[in-house]
N, CA and C of each residue as an Amber inpcrd file, in Angstrom:
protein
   471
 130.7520000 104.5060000 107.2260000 130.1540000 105.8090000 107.5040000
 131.1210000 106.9050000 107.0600000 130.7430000 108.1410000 106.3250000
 131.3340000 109.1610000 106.1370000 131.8400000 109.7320000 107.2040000
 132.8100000 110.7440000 106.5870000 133.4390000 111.5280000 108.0840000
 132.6620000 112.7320000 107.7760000 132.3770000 113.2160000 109.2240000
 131.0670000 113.9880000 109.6450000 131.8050000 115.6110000 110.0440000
 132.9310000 115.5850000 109.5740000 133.6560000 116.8880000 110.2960000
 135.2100000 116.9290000 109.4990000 135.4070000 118.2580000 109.4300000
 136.8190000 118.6760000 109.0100000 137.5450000 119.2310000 109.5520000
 138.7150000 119.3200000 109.5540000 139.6780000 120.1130000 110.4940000
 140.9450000 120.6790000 109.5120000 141.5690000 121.2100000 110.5040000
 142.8500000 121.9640000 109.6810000 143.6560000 122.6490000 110.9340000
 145.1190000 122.1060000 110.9680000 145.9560000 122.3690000 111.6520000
 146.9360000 123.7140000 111.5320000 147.6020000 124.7640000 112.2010000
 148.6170000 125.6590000 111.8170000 148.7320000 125.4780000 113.1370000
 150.6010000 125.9800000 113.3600000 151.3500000 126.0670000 114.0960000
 151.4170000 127.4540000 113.7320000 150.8180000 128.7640000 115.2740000
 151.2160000 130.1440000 115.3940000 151.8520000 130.3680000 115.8700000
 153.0860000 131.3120000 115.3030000 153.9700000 131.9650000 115.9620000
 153.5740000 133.0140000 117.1650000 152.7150000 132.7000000 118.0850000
 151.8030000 133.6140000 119.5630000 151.4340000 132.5330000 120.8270000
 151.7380000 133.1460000 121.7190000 150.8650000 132.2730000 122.9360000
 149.8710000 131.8210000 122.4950000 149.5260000 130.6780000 123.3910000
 147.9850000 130.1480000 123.3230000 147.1540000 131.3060000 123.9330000
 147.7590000 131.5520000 124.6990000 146.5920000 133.3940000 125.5210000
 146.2950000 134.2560000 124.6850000 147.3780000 134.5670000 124.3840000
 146.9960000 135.7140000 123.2220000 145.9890000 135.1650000 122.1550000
 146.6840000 133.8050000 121.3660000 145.4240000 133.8130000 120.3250000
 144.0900000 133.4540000 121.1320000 143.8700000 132.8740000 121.7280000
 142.9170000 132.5500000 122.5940000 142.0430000 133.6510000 122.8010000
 142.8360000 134.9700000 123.0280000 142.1530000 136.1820000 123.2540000
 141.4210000 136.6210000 122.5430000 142.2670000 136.6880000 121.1420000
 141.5710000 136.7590000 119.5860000 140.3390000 136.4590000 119.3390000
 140.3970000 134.5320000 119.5470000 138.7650000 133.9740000 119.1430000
 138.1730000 134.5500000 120.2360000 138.0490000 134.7690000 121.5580000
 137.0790000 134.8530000 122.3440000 136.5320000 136.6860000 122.0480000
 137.1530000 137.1790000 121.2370000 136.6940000 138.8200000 120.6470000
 135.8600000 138.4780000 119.5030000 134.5770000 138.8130000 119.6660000
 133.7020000 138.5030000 118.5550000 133.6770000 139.4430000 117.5430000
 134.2890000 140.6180000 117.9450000 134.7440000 141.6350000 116.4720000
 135.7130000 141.2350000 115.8800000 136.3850000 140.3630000 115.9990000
 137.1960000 139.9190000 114.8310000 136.8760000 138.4620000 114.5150000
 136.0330000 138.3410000 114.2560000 135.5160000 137.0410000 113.7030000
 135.6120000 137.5290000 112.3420000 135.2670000 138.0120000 111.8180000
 134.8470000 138.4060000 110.6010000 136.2700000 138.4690000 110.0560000
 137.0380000 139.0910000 110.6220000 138.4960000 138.8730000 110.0840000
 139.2560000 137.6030000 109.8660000 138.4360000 136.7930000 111.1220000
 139.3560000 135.4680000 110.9680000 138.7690000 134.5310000 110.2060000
 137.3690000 135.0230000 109.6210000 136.4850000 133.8220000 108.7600000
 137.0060000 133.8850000 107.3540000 137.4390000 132.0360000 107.3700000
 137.7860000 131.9300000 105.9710000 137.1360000 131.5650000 104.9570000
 135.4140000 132.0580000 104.9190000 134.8520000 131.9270000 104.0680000
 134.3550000 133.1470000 103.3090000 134.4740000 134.1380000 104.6060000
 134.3790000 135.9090000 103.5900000 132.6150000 135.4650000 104.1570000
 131.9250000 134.5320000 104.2950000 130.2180000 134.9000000 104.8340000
 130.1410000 135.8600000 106.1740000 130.7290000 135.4170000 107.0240000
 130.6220000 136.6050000 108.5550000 131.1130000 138.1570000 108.4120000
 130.2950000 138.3110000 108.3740000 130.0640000 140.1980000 108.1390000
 130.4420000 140.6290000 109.3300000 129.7880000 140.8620000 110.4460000
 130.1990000 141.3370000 111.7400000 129.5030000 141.1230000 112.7990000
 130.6440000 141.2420000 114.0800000 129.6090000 141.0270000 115.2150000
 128.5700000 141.9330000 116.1090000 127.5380000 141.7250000 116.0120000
 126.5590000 142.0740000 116.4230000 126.6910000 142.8620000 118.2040000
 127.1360000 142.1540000 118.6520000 127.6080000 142.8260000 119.9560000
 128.9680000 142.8450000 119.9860000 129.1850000 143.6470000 121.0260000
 130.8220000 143.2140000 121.0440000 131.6660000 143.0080000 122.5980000
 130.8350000 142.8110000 123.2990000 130.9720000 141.6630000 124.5440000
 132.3100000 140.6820000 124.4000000 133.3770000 140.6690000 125.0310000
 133.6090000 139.4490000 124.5380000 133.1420000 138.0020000 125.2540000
 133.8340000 136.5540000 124.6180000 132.9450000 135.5540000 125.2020000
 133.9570000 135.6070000 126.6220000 133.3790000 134.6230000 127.7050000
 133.8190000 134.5570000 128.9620000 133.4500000 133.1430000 129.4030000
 132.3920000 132.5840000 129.3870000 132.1200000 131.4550000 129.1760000
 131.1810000 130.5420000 128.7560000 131.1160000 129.2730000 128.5860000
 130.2400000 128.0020000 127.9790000 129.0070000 128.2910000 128.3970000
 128.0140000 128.1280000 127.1940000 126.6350000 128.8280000 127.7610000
 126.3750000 130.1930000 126.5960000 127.4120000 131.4280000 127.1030000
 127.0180000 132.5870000 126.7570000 126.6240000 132.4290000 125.1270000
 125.9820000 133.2150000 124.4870000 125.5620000 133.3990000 123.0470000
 125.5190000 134.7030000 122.4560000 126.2270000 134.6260000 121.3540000
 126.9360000 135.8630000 120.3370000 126.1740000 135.7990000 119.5670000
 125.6470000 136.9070000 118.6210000 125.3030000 137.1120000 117.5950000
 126.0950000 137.6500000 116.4150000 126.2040000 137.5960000 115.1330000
 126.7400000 137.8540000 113.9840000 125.8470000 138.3860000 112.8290000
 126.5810000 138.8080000 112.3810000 125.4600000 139.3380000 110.7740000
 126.6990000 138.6930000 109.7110000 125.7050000 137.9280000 108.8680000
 126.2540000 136.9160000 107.8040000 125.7520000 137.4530000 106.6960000
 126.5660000 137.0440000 105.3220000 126.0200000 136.9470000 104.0560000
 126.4070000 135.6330000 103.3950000 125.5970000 135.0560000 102.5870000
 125.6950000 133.8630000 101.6510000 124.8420000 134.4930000 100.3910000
 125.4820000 133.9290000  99.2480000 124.5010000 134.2380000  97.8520000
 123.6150000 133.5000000  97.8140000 123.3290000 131.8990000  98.2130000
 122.4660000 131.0540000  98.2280000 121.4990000 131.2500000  99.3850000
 121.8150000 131.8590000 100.6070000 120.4980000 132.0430000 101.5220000
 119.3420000 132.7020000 101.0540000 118.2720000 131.9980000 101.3910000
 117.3460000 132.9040000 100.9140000 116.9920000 134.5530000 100.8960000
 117.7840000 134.8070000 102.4480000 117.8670000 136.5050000 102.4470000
 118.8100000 137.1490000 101.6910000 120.3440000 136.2390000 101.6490000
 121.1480000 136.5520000 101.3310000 122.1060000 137.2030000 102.2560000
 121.8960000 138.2290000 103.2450000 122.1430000 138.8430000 104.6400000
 121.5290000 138.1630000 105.5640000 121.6620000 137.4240000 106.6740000
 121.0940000 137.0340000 107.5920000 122.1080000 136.7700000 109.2970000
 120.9750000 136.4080000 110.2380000 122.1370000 136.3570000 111.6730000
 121.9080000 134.8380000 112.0120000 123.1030000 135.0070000 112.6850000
 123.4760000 133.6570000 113.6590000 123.2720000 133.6740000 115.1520000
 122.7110000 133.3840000 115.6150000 123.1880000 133.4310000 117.2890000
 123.6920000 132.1810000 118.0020000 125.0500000 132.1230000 118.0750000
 125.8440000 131.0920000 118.0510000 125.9270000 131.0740000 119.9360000
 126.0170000 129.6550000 120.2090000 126.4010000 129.3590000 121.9070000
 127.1180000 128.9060000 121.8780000 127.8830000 129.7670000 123.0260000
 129.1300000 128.8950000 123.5700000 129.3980000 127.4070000 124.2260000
 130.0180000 126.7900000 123.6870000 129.6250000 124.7800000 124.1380000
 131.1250000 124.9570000 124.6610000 132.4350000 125.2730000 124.7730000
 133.3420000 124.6850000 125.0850000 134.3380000 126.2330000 125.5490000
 134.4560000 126.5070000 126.6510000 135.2270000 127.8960000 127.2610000
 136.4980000 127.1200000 128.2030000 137.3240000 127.1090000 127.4880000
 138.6710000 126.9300000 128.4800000 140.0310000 127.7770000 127.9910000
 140.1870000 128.4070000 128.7410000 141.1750000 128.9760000 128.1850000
 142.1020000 128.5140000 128.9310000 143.4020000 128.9910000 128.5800000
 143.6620000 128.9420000 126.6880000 143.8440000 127.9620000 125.8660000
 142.9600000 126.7300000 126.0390000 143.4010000 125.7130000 125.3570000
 141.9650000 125.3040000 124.5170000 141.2640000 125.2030000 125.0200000
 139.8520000 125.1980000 123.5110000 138.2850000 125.9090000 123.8130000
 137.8750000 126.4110000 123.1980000 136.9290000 127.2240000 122.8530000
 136.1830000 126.5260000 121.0000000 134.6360000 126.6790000 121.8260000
 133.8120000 125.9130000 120.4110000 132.6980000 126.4050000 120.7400000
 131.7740000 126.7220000 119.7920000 130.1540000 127.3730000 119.6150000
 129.7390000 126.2650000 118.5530000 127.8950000 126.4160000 118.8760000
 127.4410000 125.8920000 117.7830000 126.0550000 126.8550000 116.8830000
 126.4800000 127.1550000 115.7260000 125.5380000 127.9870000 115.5350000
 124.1300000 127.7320000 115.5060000 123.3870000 129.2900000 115.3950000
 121.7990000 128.6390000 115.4590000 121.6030000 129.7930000 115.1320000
 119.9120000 129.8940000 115.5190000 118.8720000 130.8970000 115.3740000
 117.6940000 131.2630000 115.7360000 117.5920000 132.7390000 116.0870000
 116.5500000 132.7400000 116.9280000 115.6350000 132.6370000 116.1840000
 114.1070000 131.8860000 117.3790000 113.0930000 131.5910000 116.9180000
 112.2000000 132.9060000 116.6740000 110.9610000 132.9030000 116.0170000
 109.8210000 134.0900000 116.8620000 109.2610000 134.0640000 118.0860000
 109.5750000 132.7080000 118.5090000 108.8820000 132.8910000 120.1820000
 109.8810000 133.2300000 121.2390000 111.3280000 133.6340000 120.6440000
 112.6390000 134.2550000 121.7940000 113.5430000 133.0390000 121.8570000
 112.9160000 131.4910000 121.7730000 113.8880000 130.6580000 122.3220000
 115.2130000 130.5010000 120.9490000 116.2970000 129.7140000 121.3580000
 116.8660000 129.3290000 119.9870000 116.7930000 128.1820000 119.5530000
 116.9750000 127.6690000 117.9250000 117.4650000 126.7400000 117.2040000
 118.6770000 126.2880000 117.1500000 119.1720000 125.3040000 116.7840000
 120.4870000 125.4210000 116.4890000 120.8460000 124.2030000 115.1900000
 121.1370000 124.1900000 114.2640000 121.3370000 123.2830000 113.2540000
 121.8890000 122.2030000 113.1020000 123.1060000 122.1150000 114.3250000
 123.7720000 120.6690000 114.6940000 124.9190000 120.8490000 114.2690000
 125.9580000 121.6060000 113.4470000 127.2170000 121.8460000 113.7820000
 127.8700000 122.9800000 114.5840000 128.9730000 122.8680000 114.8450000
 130.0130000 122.7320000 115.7340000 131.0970000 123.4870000 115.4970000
 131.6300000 124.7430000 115.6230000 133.2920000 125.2320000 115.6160000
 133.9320000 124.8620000 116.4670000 134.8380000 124.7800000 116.2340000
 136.0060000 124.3800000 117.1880000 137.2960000 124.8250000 117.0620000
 137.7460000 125.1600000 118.3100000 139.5010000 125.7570000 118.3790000
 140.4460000 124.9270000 119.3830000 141.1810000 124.2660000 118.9210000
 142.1280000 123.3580000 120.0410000 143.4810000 124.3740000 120.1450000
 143.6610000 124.3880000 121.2860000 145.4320000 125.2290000 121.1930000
 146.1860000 124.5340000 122.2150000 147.5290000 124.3490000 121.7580000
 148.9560000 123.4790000 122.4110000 149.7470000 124.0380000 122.2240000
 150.0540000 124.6080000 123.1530000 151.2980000 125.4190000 123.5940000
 152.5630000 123.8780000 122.7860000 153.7860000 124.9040000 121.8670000
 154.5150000 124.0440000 121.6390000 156.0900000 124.9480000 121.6960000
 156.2920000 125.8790000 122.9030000 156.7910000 126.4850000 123.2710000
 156.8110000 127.9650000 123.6620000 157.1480000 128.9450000 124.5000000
 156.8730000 130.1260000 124.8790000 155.9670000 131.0410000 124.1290000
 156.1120000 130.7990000 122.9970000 155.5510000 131.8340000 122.0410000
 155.2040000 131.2170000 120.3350000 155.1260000 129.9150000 120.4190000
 154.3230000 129.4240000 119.3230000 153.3100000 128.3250000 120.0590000
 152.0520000 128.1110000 119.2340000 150.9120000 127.5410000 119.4570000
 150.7310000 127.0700000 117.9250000 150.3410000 125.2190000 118.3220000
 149.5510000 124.6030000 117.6580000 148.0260000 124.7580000 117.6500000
 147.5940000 125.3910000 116.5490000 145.9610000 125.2650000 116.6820000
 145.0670000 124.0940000 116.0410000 143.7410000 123.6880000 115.8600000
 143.5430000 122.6080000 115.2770000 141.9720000 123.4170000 115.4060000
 141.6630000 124.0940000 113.8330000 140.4280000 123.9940000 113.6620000
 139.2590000 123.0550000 112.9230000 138.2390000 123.0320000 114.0960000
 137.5270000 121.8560000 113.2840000 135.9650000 122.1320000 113.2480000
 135.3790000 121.4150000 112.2240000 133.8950000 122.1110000 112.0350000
 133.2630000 120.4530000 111.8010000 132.5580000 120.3120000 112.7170000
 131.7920000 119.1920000 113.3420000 130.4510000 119.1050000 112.9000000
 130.1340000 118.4010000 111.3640000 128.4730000 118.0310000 111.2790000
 127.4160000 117.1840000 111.6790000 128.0520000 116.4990000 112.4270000
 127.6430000 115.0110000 112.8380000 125.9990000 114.9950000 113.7900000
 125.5170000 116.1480000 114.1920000 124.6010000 116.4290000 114.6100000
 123.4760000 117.3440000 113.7700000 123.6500000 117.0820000 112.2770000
 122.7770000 117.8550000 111.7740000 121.7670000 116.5390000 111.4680000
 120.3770000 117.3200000 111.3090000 119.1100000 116.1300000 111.6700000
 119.1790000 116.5020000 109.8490000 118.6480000 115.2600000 109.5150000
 118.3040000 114.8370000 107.8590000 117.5150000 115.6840000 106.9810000
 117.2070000 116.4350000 107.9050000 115.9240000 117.0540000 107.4420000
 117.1410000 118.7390000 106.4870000 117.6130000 118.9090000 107.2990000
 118.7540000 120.1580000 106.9030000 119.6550000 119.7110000 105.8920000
 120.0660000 118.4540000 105.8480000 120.8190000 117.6690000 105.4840000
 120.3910000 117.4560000 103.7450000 119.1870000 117.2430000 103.2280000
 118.4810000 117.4370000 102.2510000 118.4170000 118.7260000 101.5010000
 118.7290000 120.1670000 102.4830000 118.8290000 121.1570000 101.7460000
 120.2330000 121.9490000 101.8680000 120.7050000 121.1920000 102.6600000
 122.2250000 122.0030000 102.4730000 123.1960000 120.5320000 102.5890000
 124.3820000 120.6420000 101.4950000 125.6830000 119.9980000 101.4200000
 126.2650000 120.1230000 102.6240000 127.1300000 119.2070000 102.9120000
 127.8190000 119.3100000 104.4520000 129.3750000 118.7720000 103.7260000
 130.4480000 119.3330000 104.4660000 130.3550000 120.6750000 104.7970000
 129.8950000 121.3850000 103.3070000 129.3060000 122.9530000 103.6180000
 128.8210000 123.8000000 102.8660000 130.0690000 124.8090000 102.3500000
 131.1610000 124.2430000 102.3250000 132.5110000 124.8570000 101.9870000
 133.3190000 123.7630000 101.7060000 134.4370000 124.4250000 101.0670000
 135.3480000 123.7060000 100.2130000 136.7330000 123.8510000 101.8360000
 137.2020000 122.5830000 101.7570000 137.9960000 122.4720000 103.3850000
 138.8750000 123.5350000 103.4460000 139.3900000 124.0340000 102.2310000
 140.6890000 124.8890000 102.6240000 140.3100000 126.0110000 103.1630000
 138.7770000 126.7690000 103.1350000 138.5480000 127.9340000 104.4760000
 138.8760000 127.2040000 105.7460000 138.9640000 126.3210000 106.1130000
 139.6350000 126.0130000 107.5340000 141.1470000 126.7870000 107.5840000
 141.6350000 126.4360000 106.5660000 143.2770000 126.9200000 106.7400000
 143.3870000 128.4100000 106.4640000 142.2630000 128.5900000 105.1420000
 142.4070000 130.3100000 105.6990000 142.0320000 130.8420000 106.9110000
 141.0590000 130.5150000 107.2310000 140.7360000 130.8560000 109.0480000
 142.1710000 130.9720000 109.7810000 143.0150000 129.6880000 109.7190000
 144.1010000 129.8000000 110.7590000 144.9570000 130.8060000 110.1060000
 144.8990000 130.6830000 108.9390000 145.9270000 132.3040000 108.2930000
 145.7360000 133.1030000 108.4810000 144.5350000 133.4740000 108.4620000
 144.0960000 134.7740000 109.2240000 144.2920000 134.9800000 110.7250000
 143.6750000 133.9570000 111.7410000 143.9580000 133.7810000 112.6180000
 145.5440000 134.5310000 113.0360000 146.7530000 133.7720000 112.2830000
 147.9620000 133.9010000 112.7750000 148.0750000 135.3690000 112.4010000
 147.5220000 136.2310000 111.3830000 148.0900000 137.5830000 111.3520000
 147.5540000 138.2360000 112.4280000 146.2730000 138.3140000 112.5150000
 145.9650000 138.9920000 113.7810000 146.2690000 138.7690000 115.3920000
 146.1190000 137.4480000 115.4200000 147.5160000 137.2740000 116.7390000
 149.1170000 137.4210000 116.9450000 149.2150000 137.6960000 115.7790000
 150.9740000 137.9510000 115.5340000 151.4560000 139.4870000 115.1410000
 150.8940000 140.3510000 115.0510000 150.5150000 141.7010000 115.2030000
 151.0490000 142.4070000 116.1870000
């Protein structure tokens, strides 16, 4: 069986709190996305816990809109050690979709003021049917590591 998910490790020079703080601010997503698609966040709430759901405004050249939103739920709230959403979308009847992958943020404190992070993007729940029209992953792995590069400037700031 293929592997269904990618990851990518950096060691930040910041608390796990602090960066922790970072991902759970949905206005800087867009800063920390290393694919350049997340435009901005739609509210600016930050997250608090597992359950809650964010919205984003995205661009891709291949989507059919080209501009489109996400409304991503929160699956994993612990601070400061991991935080994960899985994106989706709202329906016309109010409820949501969700496509079957997975973000993910692991953080390990590896002394006062540096943190191991471990980002990972989990496909293993996409149904066949999605799977037929989109490549998995739909990125080339090294936006994982720009994510954490980015990541580390704005928590190290």
């Amino acid at each position: 069986m293929a592997d269904e998910s990618v990851s990518a490790t950096a060691t930040i020079h910041a608390p796990a709190e602090t960066i922790f703080a970072v991902l759970a601010d949905t206005t800087k997503h867009a800063a920390i996305d290393g694919t350049g698609w997340v435009r901005e966040a739609l509210e600016s709430r930050p997250l608090t816990a597992a359950g809650q759901v964010f919205r984003i405004a995205m661009y891709h050249p291949n989507h059919p809109d080209g501009n489109y939103q996400m409304a991503n739920q929160v699956q994993v709230f612990d601070p400061p050690n991991a935080i994960s959403w899985k994106p989706g979308q709202d329906t016309d009847n109010g409820s949501l979709t969700f496509g079957g992958w997975v973000w993910r943020y692991d953080l390990t404190p590896v002394g006062p003021s540096e943190t191991k992070v471990t980002l990972s993007y989990d496909w293993s729940a996409v149904p066949d049917v999605l799977r037929q029209h989109i490549g998995f992953p739909p990125f080339p792995a090294d936006h994982l590591s720009n994510s954490l590069a980015h990541l580390a400037a704005l928590a190290t700031v």
